[in-house]
VOBA-1610 file (N, C-alpha, C; in pm, whole numbers, padded with zeros to 5 digits, always signed):
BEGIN
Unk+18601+11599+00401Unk+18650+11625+00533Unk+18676+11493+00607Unk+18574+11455+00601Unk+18613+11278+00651Unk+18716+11207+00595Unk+18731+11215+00489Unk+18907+11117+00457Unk+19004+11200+00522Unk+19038+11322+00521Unk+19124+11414+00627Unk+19145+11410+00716Unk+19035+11368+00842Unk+19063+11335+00922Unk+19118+11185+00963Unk+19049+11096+00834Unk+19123+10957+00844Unk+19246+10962+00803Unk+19261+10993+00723Unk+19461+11048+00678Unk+19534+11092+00800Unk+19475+11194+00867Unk+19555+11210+01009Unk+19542+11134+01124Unk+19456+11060+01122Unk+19482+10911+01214Unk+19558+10849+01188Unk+19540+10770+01035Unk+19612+10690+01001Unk+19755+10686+01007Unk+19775+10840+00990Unk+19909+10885+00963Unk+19976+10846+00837Unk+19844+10864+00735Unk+19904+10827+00596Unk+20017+10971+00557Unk+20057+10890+00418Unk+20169+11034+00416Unk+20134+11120+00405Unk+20242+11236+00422Unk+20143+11354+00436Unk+20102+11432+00263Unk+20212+11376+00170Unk+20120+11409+00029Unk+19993+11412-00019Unk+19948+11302+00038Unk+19776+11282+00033Unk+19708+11335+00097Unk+19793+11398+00281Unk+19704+11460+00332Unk+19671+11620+00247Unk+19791+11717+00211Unk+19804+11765+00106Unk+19717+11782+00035Unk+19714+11702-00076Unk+19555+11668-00188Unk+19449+11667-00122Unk+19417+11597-00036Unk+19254+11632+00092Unk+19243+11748+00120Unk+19301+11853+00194Unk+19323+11992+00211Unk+19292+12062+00085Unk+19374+12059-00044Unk+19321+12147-00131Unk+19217+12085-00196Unk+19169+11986-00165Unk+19065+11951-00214Unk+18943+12005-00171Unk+18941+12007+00006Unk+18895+12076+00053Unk+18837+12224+00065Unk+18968+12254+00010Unk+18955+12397-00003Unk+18899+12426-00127Unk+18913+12374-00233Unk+18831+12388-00356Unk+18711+12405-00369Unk+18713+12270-00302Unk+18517+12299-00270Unk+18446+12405-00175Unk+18497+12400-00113Unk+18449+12487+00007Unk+18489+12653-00067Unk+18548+12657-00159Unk+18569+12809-00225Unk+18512+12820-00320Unk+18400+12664-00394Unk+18357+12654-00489Unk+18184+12714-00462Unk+18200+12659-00299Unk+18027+12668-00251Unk+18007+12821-00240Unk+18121+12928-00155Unk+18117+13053-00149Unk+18070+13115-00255Unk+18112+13101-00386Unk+18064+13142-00529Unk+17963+13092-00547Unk+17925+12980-00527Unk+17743+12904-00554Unk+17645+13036-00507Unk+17703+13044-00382Unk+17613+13135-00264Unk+17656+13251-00276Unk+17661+13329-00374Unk+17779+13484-00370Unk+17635+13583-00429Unk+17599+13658-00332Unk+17514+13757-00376Unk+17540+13873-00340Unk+17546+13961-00443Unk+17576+14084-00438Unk+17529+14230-00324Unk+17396+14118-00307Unk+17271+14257-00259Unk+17353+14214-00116Unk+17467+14106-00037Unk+17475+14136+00070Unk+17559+14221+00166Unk+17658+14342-00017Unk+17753+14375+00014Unk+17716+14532+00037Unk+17777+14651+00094Unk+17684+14774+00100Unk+17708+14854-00040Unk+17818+14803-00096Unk+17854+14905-00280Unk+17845+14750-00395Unk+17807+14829-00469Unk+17852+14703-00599Unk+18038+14678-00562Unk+18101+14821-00612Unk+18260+14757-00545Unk+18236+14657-00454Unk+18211+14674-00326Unk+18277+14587-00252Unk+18217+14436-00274Unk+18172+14412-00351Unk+18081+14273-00404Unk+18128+14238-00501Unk+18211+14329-00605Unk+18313+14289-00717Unk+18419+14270-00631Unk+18501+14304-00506Unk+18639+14316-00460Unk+18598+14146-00390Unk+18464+14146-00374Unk+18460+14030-00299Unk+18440+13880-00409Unk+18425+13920-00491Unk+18374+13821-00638Unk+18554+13818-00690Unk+18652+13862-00690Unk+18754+13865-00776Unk+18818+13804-00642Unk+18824+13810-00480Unk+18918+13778-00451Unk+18871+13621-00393Unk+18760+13557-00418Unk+18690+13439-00403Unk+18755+13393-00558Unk+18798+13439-00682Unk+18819+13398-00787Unk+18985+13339-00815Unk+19026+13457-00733Unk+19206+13452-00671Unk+19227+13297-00599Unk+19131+13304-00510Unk+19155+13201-00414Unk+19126+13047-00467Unk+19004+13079-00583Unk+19003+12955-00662Unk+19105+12914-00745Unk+19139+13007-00823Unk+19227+12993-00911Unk+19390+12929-00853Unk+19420+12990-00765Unk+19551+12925-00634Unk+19529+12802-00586Unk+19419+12757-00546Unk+19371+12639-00524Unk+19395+12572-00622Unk+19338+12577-00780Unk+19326+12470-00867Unk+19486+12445-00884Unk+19583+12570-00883Unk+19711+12596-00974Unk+19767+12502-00863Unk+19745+12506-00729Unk+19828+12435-00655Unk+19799+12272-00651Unk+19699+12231-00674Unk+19653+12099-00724Unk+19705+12092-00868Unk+19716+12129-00966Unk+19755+12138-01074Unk+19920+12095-01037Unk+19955+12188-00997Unk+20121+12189-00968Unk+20141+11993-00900Unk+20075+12019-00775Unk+20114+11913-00692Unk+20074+11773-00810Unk+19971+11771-00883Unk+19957+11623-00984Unk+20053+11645-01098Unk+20074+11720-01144Unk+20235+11773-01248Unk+20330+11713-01167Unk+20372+11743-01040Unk+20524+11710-01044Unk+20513+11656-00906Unk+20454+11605-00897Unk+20436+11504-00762Unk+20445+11341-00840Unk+20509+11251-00716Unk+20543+11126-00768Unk+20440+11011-00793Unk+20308+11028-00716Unk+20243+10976-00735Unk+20103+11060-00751Unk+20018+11062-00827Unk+19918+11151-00886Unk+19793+11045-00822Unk+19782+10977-00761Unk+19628+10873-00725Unk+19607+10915-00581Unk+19455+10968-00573Unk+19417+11016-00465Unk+19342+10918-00418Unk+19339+10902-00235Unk+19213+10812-00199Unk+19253+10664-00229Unk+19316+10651-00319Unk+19378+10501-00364Unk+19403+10406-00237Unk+19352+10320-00235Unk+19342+10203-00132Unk+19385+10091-00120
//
């Protein structure tokens, strides 16, 4: 979170800001699953609907980081 907000000071480009964001979001969708317990949902369904769409959201995350270091011009994050 802290380089994110230095990227938007800086007004580095916004590709990198980009990569910080889903980076962000990775993790932060990575911790939800760390912490994912079932007993806090009222059906098993809704604790599987909630386990598959935390899995969706990871999976979009990685594909879109995936995508953006595939065919983006420069692939070095944080680089200084």
């Amino acid at each position: 979170m802290y380089h994110t907000v230095l990227a938007y000071v800086e007004e580095n480009d916004t590709r990198r800001i980009d990569q910080l964001v889903i980076y962000t979001g990775v993790i932060a969708m990575l911790r939800k699953a760390i912490i994912f317990r079932t007993g806090e949902y009222p059906t098993l369904e809704d604790a599987v609907f909630a386990a598959g769409s935390y899995a969706i959201r990871i999976f979009a995350l990685v594909a879109l980081l995936f995508a953006e270091r595939v065919y983006g011009t420069d692939s070095s994050l944080l680089s200084d």
